[in-house]
N, C-alpha and C positions, 0 to 999 in steps of 0.2 A: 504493500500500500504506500508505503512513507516513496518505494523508487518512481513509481507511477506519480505522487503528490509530485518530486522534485523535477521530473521532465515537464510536466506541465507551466510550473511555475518557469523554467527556462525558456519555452517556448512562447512562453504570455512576455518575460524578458525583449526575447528578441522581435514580438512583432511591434512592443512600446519603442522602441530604440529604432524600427529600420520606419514606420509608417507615422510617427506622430500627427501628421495634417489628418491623415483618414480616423484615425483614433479617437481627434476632437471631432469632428463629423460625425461618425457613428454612435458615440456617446451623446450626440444631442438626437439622432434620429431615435435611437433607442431610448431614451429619458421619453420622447413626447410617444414610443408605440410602443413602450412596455412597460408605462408605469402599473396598471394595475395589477399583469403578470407577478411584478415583481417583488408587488407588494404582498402577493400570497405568498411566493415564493420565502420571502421574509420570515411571514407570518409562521409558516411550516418548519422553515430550519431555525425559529424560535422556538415553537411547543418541542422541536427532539432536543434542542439543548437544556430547555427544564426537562423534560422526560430521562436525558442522559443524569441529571442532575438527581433527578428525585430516586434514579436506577441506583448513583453512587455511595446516597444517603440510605439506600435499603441493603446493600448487602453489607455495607458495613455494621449497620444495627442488626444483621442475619449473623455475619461472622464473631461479634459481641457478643449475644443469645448462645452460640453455639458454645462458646469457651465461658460462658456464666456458668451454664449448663452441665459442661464437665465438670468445673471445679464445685460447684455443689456437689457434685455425685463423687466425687474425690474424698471431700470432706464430712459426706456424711452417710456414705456409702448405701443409699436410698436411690432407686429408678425413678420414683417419680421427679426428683430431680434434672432429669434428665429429658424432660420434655422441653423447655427452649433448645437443646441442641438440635433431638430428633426434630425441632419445625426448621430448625434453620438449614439442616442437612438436606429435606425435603427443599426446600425454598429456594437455595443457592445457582442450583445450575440453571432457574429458570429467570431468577434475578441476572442473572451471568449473562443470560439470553438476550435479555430486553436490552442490556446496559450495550451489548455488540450492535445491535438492530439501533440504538439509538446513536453509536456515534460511525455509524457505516459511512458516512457523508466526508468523514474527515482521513484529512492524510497522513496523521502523525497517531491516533486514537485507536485503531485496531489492533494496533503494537500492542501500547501501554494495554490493552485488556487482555491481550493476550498471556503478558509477564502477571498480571492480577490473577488468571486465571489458573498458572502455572502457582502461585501463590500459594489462593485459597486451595487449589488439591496439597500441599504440602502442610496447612494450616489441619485441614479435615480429617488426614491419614494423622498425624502427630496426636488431633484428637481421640480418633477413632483408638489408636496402641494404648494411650494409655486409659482406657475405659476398660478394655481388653483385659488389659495386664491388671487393671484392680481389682475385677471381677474372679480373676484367677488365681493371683499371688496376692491382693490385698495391697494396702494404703503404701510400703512403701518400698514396693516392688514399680509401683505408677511413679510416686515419688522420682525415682531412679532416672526414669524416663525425662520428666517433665526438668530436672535438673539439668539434662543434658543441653536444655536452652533452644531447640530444636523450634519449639510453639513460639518462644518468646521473638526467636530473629522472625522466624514466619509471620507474625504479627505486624512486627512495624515493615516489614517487606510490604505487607498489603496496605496499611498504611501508609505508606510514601506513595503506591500505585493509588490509591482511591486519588491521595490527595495533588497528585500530577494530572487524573483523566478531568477532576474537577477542577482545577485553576484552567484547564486548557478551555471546558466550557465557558468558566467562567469570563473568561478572554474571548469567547467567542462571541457569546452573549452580548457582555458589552459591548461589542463592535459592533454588534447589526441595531443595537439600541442607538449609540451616534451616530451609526451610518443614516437611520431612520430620521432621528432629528435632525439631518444635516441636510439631507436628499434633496429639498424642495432650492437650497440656498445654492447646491450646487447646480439646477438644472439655471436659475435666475444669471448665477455668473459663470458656466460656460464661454457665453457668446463673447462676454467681455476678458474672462481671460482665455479665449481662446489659443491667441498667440505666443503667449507666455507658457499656458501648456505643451505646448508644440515644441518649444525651446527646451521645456521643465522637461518632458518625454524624453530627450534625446539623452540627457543626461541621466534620466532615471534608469532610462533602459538599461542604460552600461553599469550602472552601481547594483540595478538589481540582477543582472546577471552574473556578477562578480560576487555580491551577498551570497545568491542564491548556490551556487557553486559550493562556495565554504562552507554555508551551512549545513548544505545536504552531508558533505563527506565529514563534517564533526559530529551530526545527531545519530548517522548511520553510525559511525565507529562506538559511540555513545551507546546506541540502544541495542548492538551487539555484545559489548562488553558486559552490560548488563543483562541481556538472556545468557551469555554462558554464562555468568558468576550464578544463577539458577541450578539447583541441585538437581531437579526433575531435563531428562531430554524433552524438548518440545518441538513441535515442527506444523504449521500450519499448507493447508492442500486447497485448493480450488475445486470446485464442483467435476474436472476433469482428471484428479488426482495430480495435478503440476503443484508442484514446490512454490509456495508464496511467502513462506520464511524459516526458518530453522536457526537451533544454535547448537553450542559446540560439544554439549552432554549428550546432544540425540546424533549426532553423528557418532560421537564414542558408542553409543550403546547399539548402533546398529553396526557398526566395525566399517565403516566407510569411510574415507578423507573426507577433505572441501571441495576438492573438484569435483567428488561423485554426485554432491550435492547444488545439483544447481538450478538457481532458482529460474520457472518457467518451466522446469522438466520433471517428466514422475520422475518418482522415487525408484532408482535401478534394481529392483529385484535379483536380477540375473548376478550383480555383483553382492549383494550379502552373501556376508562369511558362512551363514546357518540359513538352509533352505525351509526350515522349519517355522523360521521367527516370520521369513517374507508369505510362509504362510496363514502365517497366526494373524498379522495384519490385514492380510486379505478378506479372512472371515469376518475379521469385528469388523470390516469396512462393511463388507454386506449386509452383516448384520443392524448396523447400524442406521443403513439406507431404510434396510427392510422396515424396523419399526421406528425411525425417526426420532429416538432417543440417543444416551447414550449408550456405550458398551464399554463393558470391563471385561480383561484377561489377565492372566498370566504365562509367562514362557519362563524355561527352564533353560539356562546357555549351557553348554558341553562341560565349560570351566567350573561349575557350581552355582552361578550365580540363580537369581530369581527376579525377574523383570515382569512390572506390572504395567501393564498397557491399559491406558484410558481413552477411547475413543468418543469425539465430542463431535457431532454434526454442528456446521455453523450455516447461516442464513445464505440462501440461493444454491444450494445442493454442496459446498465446501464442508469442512473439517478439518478437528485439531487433533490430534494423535501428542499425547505425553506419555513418556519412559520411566518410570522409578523402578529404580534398586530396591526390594522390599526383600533383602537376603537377612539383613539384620533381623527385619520384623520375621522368618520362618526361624530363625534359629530361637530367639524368645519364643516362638509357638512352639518349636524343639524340648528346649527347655523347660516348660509348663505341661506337655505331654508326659515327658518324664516325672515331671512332680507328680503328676495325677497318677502314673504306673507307680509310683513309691508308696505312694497313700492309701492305693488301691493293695498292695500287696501286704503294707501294711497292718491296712484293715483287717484281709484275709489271715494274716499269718496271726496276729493278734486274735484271731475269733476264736483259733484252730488250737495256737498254743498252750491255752491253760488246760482243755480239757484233753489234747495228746499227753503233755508233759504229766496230766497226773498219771496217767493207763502206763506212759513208759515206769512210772514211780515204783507201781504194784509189781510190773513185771521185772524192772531191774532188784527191788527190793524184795521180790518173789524169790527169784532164782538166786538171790545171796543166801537164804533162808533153806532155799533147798538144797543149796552144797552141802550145808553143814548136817542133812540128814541123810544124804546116799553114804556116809561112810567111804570107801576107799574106791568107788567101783567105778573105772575107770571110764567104760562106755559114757556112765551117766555124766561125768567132772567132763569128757568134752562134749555130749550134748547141751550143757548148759551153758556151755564157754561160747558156743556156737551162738544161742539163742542171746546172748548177752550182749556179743559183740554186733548182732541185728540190732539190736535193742540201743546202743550204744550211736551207731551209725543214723537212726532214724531223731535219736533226740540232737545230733552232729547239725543235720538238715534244720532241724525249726533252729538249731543257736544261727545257721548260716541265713534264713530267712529273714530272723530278726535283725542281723547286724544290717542286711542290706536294706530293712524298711528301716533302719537306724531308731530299732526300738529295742534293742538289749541294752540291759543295766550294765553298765560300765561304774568303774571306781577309776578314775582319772585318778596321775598323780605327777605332780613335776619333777621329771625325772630327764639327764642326760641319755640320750639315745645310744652314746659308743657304749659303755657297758652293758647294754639292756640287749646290744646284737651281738656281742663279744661273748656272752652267758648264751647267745641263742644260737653262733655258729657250729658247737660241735653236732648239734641237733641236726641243722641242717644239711650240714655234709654227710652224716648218715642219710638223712632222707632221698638227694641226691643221685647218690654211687657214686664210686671209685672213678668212673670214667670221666666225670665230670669236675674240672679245676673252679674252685671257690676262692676268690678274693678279695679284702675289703679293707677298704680305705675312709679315712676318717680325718675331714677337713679340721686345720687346728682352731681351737678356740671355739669349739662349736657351743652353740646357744642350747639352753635347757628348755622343751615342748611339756605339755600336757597330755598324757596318755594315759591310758588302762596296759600296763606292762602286759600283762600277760596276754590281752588281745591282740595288742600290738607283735607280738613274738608268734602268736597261731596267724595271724596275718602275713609274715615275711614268710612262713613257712608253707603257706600257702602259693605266695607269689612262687617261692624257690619250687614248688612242685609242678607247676605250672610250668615255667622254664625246662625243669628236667623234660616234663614230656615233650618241649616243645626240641629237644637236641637229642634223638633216641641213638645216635652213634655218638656219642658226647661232645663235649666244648667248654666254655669256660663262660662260668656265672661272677658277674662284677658287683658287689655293692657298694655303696657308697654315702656317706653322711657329710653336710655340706651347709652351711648358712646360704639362704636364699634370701631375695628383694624382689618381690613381685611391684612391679611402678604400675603406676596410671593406665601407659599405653599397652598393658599386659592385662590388664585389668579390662580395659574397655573390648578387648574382642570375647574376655570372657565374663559372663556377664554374672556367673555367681563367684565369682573370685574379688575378694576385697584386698585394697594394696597393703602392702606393708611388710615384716620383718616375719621370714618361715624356716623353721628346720628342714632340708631336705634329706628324703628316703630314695633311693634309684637303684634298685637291678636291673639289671642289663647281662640278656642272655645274647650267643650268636647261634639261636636256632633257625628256626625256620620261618618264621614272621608271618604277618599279617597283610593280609590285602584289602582294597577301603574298605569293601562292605564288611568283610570279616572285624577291621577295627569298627564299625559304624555297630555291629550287633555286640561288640565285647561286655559290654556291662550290661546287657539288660538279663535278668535271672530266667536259667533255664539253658540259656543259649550256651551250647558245647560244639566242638569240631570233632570231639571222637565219638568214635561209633558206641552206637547203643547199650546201654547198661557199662559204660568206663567215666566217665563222669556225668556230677549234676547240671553245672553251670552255674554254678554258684558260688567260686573259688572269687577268680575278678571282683563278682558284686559285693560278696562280704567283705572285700578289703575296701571297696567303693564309698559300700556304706560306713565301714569303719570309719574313713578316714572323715567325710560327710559330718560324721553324727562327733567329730572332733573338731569342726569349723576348718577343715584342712579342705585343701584341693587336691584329683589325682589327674595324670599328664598320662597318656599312652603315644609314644612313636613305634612307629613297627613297619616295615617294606619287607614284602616278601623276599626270603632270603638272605636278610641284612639282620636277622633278629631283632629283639623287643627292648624296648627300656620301657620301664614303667616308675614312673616318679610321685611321690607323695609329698606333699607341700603341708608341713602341722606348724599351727600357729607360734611365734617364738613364745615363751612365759618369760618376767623378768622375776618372775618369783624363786626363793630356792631351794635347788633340790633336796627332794625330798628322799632318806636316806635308809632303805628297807631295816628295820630290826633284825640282828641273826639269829633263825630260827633250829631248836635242837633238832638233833640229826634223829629222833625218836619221841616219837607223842602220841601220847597216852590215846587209848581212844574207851577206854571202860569207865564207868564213875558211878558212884554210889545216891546222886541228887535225885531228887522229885524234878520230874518234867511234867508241865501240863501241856499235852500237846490237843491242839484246835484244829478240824478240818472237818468240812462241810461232804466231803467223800468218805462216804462210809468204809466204803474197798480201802481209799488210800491210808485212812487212820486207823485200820485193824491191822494193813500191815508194816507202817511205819511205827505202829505201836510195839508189835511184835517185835522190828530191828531194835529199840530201844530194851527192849524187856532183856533179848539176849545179852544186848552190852553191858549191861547190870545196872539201868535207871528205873526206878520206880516212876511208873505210868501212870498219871491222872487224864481221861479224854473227855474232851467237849465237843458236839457237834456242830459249834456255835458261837458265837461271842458273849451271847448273855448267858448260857449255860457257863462258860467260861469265868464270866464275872460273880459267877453265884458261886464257883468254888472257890474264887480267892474271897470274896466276903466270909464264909463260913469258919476260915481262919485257919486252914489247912496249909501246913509249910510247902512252899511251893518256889523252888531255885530256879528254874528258870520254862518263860513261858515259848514254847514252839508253836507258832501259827500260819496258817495260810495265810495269805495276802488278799485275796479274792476271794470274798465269801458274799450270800448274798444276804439278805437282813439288813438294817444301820449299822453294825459295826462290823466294820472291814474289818485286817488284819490291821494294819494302822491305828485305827481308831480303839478297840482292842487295847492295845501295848499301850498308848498312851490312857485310858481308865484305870487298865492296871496297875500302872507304875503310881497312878496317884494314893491306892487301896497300899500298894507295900514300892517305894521308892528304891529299892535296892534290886530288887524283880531284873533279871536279865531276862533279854529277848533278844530270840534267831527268829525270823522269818523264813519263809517259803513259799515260792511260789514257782507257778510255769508259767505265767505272763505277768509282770508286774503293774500294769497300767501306769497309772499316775501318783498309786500312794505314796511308792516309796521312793520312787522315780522321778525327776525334773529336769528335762534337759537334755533327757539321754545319761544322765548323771543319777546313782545312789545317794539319797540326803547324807549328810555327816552322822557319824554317828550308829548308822545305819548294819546291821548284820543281817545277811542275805545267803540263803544255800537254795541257790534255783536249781526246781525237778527238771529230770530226773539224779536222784544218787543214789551211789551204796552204799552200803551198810559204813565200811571205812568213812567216806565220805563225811557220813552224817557225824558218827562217832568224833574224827576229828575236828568238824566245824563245833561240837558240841564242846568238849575240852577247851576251845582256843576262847569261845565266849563264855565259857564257865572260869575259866582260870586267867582273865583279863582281871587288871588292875581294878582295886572296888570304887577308885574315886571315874571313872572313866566314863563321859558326860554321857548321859541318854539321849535316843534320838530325838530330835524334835516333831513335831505333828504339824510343820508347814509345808498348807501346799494340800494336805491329806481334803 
């Protein structure tokens, strides 16, 4: 529009400068045979400049409404809030309409609406993610978003465009309002200055040919440099499919230079890099004739990206075609997909585990009970080793399910990492084999993390059995400990990683490695590469969730071939370490106290009552918590209370131990549970204080967690009941 506006103006240049006598002539024939023509004419490109005007002032009170609109629904996390956005999303493209339709006349105005247009889709989409992401991750997961400043540039972008399309009416306006008042003075002194015009002509011609020259090649470079600095590709088409403007983002994103693009000519098809994308165009073009609205797509490039195509018809059969990048916006839906598998499995693993974990209880604490009556007879000592180690392996699975929905109790503690792998390497070198070289390196000065040791150690050992399979003629496994700085711009491509100071964890096998899709299914549970019945799929995820439910990040590299590193990023602590007490090489596991043991399973407290009975504690059982509290009222010496955690009735196991403790203050309590929910758990974390023997165990088991809280120190604080 604006090249077409600047030839004209040349050519009206050059016929003032070469005919000045015919110019005042025809300006008086036309004054006396087209005054009233002209006067409508007036009239008419007066009401579209209020029309463009009242156009300007409506989307902008649309694009206001829409971002009111979110931010109530940000802040108070309520839909109906949300209804000026949903009118103005409604509202805009037709506002958009009228505001084209009204400044079609002009030759600088189809631009500027053009770059508006490009705008408010950048203003809409910015809305639309984070409504998205509050809906799904909550207030400041949108937060995140809105930080990024994305809404805010887009904002005053449309503002500068509104308030450019309106100063140009505004200028235009008042020109035909003095032209108006002037008209009648000039048709009067024509005659008399005729000659002076003719002279004034000759001169005007050459200056406004010389204006008109420089202006064109500054407002052009001007209003090109401002659609590329636009993040969206844009490109406007004529009813015939020829190129009427373009900038430098939708070249990029179609993969064609500037020559390809030139204006007056379709779009070369024949030259796009992807035969796919020149057909994705094609259809929304159709489509969009077809019902005269607009059309939305998306395409997929070879490289990964994700390109969202906006198809906009404009008035007289044309159209606008805009490109965004909306790779970012699929890895956030990536991202929130995964949340929902984690919560979803969480959910499930959580329904499942309290009442498997108690049936493995009876049967591990069964088969402890019936070794001791087969006597010597060997058949029976390894059928029950058999049934054990089943039994052993299926309660392995829910600990593996809970870590990865990152709802196992963990005992976090601040602890150096080099000793905690240096205690764990002889382990794993057996686990390994002979075939296979183990080595480990330990950056100086390393920083002290927060972990559950012992998770942390079934986790490496995980990772290192992983490796082994993945090197079946062997190789050499690397570990390594290392201070890390995760910055900003590490941060920003991943978007659950917060910056700042980490201890890093990395083995590095050179087996066989991983190809994309193979890394693209690694963590999700279930997912294995060996054949049927040799793993779960559950190795990766539980270190996943390990590290997860530790505010830590995990890295995976891998190319087939090249081997795997797999890296663990746990938050630095600057607290200090914490420094295991040494524990006797032999512990008791018999004792002579009153135990009231509490469990709402019949099966399970007949025979965990029975494990007790053998180890030599006198058994008091409740089925209950108020049963329970009626026996410590009655004044019955009772050392220490064992409860489930999960019971149903008002008092949980929680609520439980803290009654009782009020009734006899000195009262020790072990917990137990197969899923802990929330009593005793916050955070992924055991409260302080807290004693836990999660089902299933054995008889050992039980006997030694029993000793360790019976024969603790008497001042040694009780747990507290927050949270419960």
């Amino acid at each position: 529009m604006k090249r077409w506006g600047t030839r004209a103006e040349i050519v009206l240049a050059l016929l003032v400068g070469a005919i000045p006598l015919a110019i005042v002539v025809a300006i008086v024939a036309l004054q006396l045979a087209r005054n009233v023509p002209e006067a409508r004419q007036a009239r008419d490109a007066t009401l579209r400049d209020f029309q463009a005007i009242r156009a300007v002032t409506a989307v902008d009170e649309a694009i206001q409404d829409a971002e009111r609109g979110q931010r109530g629904f940000l802040i108070t996390g309520r839909d109906d809030y949300l209804d000026p956005y949903e009118r103005a999303k409604e509202r805009l493209p037709r506002l958009v309409g009228e505001l084209q339709t009204a400044v079609a006349g002009d030759a600088d105005q189809p631009q500027r609406v053009l770059k508006l247009q490009a705008d408010v889709t950048t203003k809409m989409n910015e809305l639309a993610s984070t409504i998205a992401v509050m809906r799904a991750s909550g207030f400041s997961a949108a937060k995140t978003i809105v930080e990024t400043d994305l809404g805010r540039l887009a904002m005053q972008a449309i503002s500068t465009d509104l308030k450019s399309i309106g100063d140009a009416e505004d200028v235009r306006l008042t020109g035909r309002l003095q032209s108006a008042a002037t008209a009648d003075e000039r048709l009067t002194s024509t005659f008399m200055l005729g000659s002076i015009v003719s002279m004034a002509g000759l001169l005007l011609g050459a200056a406004l040919l010389v204006s008109t020259v420089r202006r064109a090649t500054g407002s052009e470079r001007t209003l090109k440099a401002t659609m590329d600095s636009v993040r969206e590709g844009v490109a406007a088409f004529d009813a015939r499919g020829r190129l009427r403007a373009s900038n430098a983002p939708f070249a990029a994103s179609v993969r064609l230079s500037g020559a390809d693009l030139a204006v007056g000519a379709p779009l070369p098809a024949e030259r796009l890099a992807d035969a796919a994308l020149a057909e994705r165009l094609r259809d929304l073009t159709a489509a969009s004739r077809a019902s005269g609205r607009p059309a939305l797509g998306e395409f997929a490039t070879p490289d990964g990206k994700h390109i969202e195509i906006f198809h906009n018809p404009t008035e007289h059969g044309g159209y606008v075609v805009t490109l965004l990048d909306v790779t970012d916006r699929h890895r956030t839906e990536a991202a929130l997909r995964q949340a929902q598998t984690l919560e979803t499995v969480g959910r499930m693993t959580g329904g499942v585990a309290h009442d498997f974990n108690n049936l493995l209880t009876v049967i591990i604490g069964g088969l402890g009970l019936l070794r001791g009556m087969v006597g010597r007879d060997e058949r029976a000592h390894h059928r029950i080793d058999m049934m054990n180690t089943a039994a052993e392996r299926a309660s392995r699975l829910i600990r593996q399910l809970l870590a990865f929905a990152r709802r196992q109790p963990l005992r976090p503690e601040t602890v150096n990492l080099a000793p905690v792998i240096h205690e764990t390497l002889p382990l794993l070198r057996r686990a390994v084999g002979e075939f296979i070289t183990v080595e480990c390196a330990v950056g100086a000065g390393l920083w002290n993390t927060t972990v559950d040791p012992a998770e942390f150690q079934a986790a490496v050992l995980n990772l290192a059995i992983n490796s082994r399979d993945a090197m079946p003629d062997g190789g050499k496994l690397t570990i390594e400990l290392a201070n890390a700085t995760l910055d900003e711009a590490y941060a920003s491509r991943h978007a659950e990683v917060n910056p700042g100071q980490y201890v890093l964890f990395a083995i590095t096998d050179t087996g066989t490695g991983m190809d994309a899709a193979t890394m693209a299914q690694a963590l999700d549970p279930f997912f294995t590469t060996k054949p049927a019945g040799e793993g779960t799929g559950l190795g990766l995820p539980q270190v996943y969730g390990l590290v997860k439910q530790l505010g830590g990040h995990l890295k995976i590299y891998s190319e087939p071939g090249e081997g795997t590193t797999v890296k663990a990023y746990l938050p630095r602590s600057l607290a200090q370490e914490i420094v295991p007490p040494r524990v006797a090489s032999r512990i008791t596991m018999t004792g002579r106290e009153t135990v009231l043991l509490v469990d709402d399973d019949d099966i399970v407290r007949a025979t965990v009552g029975e494990m007790l009975a053998e180890l030599g504690y006198t058994v008091v059982e409740a089925p209950g918590g108020g049963e329970a509290l009626a026996a410590l009222q009655l004044g019955e010496k009772i050392d220490l209370l064992f409860t489930d955690v999960v019971m149903p009735g008002p008092l949980n196991g929680r609520k439980l131990a803290d009654a009782a403790r009020k009734i006899d203050p000195r009262l020790r309590v072990l917990f137990t549970s197969g899923y802990t929910e929330n009593a005793i758990v916050h955070h992924g974390q055991l409260d302080p204080g807290v004693e836990l023997l999660s089902k299933p165990y054995t008889r050992e088991e039980l006997g030694a967690k029993l000793r360790r809280v019976l024969d603790a120190k008497p001042d040694a604080p009780p747990a507290t009941a927050a949270g419960a």
